[in-house]
VORO-340893 format. One line per field, with one value per residue (C-alpha): chain; x, y, z. Coordinates in steps of 0.25 Angstrom, whole numbers, plus 5000, padded with zeros to 4 digits. Layout:
chain <- A, ...
X <- X, ...
Y <- Y, ...
Z <- Z, ...
This chain:
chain <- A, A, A, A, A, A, A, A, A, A, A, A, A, A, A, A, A, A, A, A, A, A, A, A, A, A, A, A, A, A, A, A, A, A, A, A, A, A, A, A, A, A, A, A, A, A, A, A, A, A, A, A, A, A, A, A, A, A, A, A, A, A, A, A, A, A, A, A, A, A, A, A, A, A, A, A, A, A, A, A, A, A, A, A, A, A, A, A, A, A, A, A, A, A, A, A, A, A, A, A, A, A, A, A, A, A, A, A, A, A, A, A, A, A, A, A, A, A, A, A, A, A, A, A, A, A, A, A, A, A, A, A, A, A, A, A, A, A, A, A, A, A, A, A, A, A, A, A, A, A, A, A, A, A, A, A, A, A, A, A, A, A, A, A, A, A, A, A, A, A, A, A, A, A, A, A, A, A, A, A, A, A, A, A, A, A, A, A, A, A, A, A, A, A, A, A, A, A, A, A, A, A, A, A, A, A, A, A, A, A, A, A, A, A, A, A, A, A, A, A, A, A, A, A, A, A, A, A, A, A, A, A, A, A, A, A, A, A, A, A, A, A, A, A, A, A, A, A, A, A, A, A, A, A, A, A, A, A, A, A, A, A, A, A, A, A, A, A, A, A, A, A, A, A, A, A, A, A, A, A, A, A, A, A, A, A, A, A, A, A, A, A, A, A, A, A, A, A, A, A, A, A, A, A, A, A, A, A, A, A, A, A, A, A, A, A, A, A, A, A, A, A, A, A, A, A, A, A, A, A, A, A, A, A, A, A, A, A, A, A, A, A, A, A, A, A, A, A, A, A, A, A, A, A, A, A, A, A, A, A, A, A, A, A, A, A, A, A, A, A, A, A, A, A, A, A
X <- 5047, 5051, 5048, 5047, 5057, 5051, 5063, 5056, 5063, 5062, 5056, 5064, 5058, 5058, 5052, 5047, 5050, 5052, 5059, 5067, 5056, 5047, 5058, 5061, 5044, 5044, 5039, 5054, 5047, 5040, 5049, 5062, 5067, 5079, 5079, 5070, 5062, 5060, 5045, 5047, 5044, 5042, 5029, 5033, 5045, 5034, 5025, 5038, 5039, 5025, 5025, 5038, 5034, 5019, 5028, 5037, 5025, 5018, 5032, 5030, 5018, 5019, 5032, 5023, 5011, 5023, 5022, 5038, 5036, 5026, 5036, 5048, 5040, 5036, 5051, 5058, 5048, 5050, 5066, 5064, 5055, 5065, 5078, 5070, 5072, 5088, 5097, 5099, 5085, 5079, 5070, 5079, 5084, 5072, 5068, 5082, 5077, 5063, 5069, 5079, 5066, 5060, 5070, 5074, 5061, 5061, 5075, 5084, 5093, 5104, 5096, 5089, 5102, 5106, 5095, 5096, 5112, 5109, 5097, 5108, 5117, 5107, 5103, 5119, 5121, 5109, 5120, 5108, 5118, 5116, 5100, 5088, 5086, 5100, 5098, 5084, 5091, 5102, 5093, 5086, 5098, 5102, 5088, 5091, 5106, 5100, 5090, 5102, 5108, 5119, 5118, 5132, 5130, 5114, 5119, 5126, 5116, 5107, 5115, 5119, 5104, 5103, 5113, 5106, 5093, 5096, 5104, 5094, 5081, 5085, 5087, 5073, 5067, 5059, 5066, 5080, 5069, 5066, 5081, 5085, 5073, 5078, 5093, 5086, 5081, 5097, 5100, 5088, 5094, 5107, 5102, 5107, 5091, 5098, 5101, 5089, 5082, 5090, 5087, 5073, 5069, 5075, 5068, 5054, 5055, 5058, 5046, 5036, 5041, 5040, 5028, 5021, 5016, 5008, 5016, 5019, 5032, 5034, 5027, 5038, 5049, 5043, 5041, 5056, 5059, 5049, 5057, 5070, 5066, 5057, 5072, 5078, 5068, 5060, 5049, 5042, 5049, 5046, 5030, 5023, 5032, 5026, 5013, 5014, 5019, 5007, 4998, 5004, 5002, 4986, 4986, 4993, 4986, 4975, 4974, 4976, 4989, 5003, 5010, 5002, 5002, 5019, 5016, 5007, 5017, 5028, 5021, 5019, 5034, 5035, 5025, 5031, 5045, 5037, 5029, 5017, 5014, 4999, 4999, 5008, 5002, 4989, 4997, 5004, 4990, 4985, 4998, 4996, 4981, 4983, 4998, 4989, 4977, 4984, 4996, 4992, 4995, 5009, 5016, 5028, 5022, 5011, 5024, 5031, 5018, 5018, 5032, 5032, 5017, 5026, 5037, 5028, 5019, 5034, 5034, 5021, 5025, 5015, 5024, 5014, 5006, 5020, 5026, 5010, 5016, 5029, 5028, 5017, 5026, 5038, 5029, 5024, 5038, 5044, 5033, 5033, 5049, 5056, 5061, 5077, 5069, 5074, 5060, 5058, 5069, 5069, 5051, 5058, 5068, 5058, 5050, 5059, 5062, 5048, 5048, 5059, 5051, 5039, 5047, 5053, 5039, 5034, 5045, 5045, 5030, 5031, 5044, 5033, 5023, 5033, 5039, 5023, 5021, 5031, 5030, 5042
Y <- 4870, 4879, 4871, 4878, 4871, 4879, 4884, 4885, 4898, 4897, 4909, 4917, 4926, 4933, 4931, 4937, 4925, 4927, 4913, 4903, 4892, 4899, 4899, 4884, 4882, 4888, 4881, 4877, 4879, 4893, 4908, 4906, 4914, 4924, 4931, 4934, 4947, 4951, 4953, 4962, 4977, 4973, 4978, 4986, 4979, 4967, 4977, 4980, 4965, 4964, 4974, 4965, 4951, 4957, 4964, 4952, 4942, 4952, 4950, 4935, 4933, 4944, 4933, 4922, 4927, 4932, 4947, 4951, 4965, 4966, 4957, 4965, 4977, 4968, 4962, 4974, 4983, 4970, 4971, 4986, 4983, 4972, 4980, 4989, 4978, 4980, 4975, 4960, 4959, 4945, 4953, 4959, 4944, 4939, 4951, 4950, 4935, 4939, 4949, 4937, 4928, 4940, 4944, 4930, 4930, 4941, 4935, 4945, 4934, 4946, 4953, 4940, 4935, 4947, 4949, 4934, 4935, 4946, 4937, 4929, 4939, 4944, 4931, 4928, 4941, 4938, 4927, 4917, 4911, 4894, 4898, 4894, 4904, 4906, 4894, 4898, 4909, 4903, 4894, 4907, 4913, 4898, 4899, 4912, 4908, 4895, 4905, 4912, 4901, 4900, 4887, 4884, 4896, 4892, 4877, 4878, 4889, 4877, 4867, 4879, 4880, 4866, 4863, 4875, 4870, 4855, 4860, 4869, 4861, 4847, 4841, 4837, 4852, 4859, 4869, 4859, 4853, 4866, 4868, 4855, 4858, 4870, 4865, 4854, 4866, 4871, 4856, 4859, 4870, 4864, 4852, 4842, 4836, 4824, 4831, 4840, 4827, 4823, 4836, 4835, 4821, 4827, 4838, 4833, 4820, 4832, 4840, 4828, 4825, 4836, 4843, 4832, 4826, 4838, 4849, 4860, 4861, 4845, 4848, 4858, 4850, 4836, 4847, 4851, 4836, 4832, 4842, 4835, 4822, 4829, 4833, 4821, 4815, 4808, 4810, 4798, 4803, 4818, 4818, 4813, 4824, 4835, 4827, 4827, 4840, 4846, 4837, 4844, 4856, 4856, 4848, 4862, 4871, 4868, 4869, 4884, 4887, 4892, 4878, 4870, 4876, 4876, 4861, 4862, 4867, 4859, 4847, 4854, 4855, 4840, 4835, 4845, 4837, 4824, 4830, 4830, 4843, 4843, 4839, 4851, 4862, 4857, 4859, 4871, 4877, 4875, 4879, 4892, 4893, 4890, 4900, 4912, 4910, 4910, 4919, 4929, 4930, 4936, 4927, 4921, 4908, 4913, 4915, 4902, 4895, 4903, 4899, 4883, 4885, 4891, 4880, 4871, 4878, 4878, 4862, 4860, 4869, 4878, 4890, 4903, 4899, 4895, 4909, 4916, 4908, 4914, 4927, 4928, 4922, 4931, 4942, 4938, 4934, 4948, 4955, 4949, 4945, 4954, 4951, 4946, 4935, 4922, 4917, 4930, 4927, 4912, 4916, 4927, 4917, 4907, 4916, 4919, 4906, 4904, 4918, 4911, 4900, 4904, 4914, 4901, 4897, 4908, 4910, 4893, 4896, 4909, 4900, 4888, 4897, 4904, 4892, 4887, 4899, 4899, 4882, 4878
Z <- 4663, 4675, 4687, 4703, 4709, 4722, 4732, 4745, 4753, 4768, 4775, 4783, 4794, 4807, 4819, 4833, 4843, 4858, 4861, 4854, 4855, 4848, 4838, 4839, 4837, 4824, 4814, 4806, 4791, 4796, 4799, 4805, 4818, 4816, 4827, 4841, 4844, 4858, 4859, 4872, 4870, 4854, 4850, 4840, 4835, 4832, 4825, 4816, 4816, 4812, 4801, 4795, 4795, 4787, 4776, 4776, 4775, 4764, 4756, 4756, 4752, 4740, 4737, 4738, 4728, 4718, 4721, 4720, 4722, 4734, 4740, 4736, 4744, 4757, 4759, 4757, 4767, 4776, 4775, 4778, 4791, 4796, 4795, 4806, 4814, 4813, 4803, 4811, 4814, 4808, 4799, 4791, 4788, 4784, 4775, 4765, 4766, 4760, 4751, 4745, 4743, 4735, 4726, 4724, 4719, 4712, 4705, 4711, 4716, 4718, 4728, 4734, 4737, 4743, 4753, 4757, 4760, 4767, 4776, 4778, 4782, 4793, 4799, 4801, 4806, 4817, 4820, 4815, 4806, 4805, 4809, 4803, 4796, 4790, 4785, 4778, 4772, 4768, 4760, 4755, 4749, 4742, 4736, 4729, 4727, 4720, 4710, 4706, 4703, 4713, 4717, 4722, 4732, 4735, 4739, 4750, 4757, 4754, 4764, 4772, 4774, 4776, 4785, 4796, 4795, 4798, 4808, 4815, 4809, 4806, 4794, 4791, 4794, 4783, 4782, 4778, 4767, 4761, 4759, 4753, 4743, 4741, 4738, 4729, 4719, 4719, 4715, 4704, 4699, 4697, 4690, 4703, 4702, 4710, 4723, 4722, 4725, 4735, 4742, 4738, 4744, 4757, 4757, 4754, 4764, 4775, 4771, 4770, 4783, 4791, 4784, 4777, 4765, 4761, 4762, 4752, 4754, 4753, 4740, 4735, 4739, 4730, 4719, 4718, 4720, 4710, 4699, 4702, 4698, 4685, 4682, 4685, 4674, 4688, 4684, 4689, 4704, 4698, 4695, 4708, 4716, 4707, 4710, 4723, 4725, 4718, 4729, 4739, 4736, 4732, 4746, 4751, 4743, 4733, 4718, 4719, 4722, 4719, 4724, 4717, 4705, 4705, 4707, 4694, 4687, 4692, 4689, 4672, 4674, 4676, 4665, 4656, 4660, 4656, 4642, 4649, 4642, 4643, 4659, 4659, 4655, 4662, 4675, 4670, 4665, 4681, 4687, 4680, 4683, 4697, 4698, 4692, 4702, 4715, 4710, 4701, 4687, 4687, 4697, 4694, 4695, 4684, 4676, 4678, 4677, 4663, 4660, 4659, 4651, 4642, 4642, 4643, 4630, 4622, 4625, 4619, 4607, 4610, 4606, 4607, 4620, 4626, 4624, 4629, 4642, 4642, 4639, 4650, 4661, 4657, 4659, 4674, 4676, 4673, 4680, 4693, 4693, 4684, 4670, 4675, 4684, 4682, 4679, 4671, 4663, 4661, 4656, 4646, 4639, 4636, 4631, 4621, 4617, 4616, 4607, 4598, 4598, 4591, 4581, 4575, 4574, 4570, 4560, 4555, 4552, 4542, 4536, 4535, 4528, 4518, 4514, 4510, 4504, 4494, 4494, 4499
């Protein structure tokens, strides 16, 4: 089953403020402050400022709803705006920032990392170095370095991150939550489902403290934690985070949504994990529905949705509908990420399993009905 351990990238962005308390008044888990902007004689510069932050703005929400290429198109005519601004101007920053997001979604990890480092390389340039949002970037590039599976490099941007923002924000601020979690999925991908944990309590206590019981982001962090205990075979401790989790988010958003149905299919993942195959594909079944309403049909979400049907069709020895499944998620897959996506290409190999699969069937079922025919 291929669980969404959800990796929660902070947002990096400029702003036009005209004194350090309004800096310090902004809200910590909301756009960070790079840089200041004389207002005085600006009125056209704040147009061109204008004109930016609604490109960059249509660029995240096409990432959000899954639409790579129209936000491929917004970034890079944000990147070009920006650099009109001058080379050192915030902007600039903060739209390599966006493009590392994209193509780390795209699964261009070479050119994520590449416009991320050179985020970096901006923001220490600025002479922001050990800032707020150095650290956010910092944690940015980790996250890619982490997906490329570099996780000896992404670690120590990880507590580099870590160590800023409980410097400048405390040790109990949001955003030092959201890297712990984020650190706790590079300890999932190596296997250490011990020290995720670890990470994982600190991180949910801070965000039940500080944003309450009912948060969604409260309801990612128990999600994450809820899948270390699954693979620490916790299930007890496991199942009433999943359940939990899923609360949340219909509190948050309703039946119909994109959160709730990962935590639907989360939750499959679990029962799958337990042999609760039938309680499993009912979720599953709903997830899918629930993905394809809000999403569209050719999200990736639709496709990884399609993809643990398809284990999940394999478990229950239902050969034929499993590979149905799996052939329809590789062709979302490859259409909306490419064919050398990591997703793309993990949907392709079990696909051909699958393939094998039923030709051994295929084939045990002529030999069957040969060796009848001649009475053997």
């Amino acid at each position: 089953m291929r669980i969404r351990l959800i990796y929660t990238s902070l947002c990096l962005i400029a702003m036009t403020v005209v004194s350090a308390d309004a800096a310090q008044a902004n809200d910590v888990s909301r756009p960070i402050l790079l840089d200041a902007l004389k207002k005085d004689g600006y009125t056209e510069g704040e147009k061109q400022h204008s004109a930016w932050q609604d490109t960059t703005q249509a660029g995240q929400k096409a990432l959000s709803a899954g639409d790579l290429i129209g936000a491929q198109t917004a970034f890079r005519a944000a990147l070009d705006a920006a650099e009109k601004f001058g080379r050192k101007d915030s902007r600039v920053a903060v739209s390599q920032s966006n493009l590392g997001q994209l193509y780390k979604a795209q699964g261009n990890f070479e050119l994520a990392e590449k416009a991320s480092r050179k985020s970096l390389e901006l923001i220490r340039e600025n002479g922001l170095k050990d800032n707020f949002g150095f650290a956010v970037e910092l944690s940015n590039l980790a996250g890619i370095l982490k997906d490329q599976g570099k996780c000896g490099e992404a670690k120590p941007l990880y507590e580099g991150a870590l160590a800023i923002l409980t410097e400048v924000r405390g040790d109990e601020s949001v955003e030092v939550a959201t890297v712990y979690d984020n650190l706790a999925v590079l300890y999932q991908r190596q296997g250490d489902y011990k020290a995720a944990v670890t990470v994982q309590l600190k991180a949910t206590a801070i965000y039940e403290k500080k944003l309450g019981a009912d948060n969604a982001d409260l309801a990612i962090g128990l999600g994450n934690l809820a899948e270390s205990y699954r693979e620490l075979n916790q299930g007890v401790k496991a199942q009433p985070l999943y359940e939990r989790s899923l609360a949340i988010m219909r509190k948050n958003y309703g039946d119909r949504h994109p959160a709730v149905a990962t935590a639907l299919d989360n939750l499959a993942g679990f029962y799958v994990k337990e042999g609760k195959l039938k309680e499993a594909e009912d979720l599953q079944l709903k997830a899918l529905e629930t993905f394809r309403e809000t999403l569209g049909g050719r999200h990736p979400d639709v496709a990884i949705c399609l993809d643990n049907l398809a284990d999940l069709y394999t478990r229950q020895g239902k050969t034929e509908l499993a590979l149905e499944k799996s052939a329809e998620s590789f062709e979302i897959a490859e259409k909306t990420l490419g064919r050398e996506h990591p997703l793309s290409v993990g949907i392709k190999h079990r696909m051909e399993d699958l393939k094998m699969q039923d030709l051994k069937m295929q084939n045990q079922k002529t030999s069957d009905s040969e060796n009848q025919a001649t009475g053997q």
